[in-house]
C-alpha positions as CSV (number, residue, x, y, z in Angstrom):
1,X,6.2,-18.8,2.1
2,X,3.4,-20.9,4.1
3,X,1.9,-22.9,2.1
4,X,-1.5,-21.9,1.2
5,X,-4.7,-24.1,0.4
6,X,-6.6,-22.4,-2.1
7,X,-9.8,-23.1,-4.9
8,X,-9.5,-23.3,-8.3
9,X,-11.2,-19.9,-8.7
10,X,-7.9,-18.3,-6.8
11,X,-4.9,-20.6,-7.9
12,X,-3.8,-17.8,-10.1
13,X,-3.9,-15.2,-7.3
14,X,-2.0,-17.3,-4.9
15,X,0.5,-17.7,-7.7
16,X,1.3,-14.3,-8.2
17,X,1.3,-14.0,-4.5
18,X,3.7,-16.6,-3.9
19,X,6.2,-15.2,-6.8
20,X,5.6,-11.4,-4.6
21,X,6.7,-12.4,-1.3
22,X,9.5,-14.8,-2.3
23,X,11.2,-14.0,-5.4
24,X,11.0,-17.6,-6.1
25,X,8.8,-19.8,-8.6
26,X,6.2,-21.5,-6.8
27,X,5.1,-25.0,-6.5
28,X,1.6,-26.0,-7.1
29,X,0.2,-29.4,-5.9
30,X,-3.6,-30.8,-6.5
31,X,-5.0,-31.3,-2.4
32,X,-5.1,-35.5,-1.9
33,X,-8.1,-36.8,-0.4
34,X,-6.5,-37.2,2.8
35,X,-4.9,-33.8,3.0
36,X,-8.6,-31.9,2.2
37,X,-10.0,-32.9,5.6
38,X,-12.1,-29.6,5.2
39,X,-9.5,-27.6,4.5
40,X,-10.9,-23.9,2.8
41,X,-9.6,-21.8,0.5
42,X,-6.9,-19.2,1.8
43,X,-9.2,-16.4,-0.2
44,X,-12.8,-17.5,0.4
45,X,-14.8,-20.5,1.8
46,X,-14.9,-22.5,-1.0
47,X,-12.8,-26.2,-0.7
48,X,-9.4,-25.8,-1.6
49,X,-8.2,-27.9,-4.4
50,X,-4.7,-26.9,-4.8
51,X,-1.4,-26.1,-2.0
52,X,0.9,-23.2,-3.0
53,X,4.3,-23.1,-2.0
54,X,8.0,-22.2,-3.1
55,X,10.7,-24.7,-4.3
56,X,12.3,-23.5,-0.6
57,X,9.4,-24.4,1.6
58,X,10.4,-27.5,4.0
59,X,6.8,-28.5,3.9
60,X,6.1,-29.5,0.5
């Protein structure tokens, strides 16, 4: 799975999305200050708070 950036209104549906296409539990991080660099949500406009990825993703 790519990671994904989402809000805090969405976390739960990236989640669920994340467990869908991979089989795999996924990894939630909170978005550091210098990671946001206006990054939006993957599911609306809003800021994105957390990254979404599986435990098998090189890039978290």
């Amino acid at each position: 799975m790519k990671e994904k950036f989402v809000c805090e209104n969405h976390i739960e549906e990236a989640l669920d999305d994340a467990v869908f296409e991979e089989n795999a539990m996924p990894v939630m991080n909170v978005v550091s200050d210098v990671d946001k660099l206006g990054m939006k949500c993957a599911y609306c406009e809003q800021e994105s708070i957390y990254i979404v990825t599986n435990i098998h993703s090189d890039t978290k």
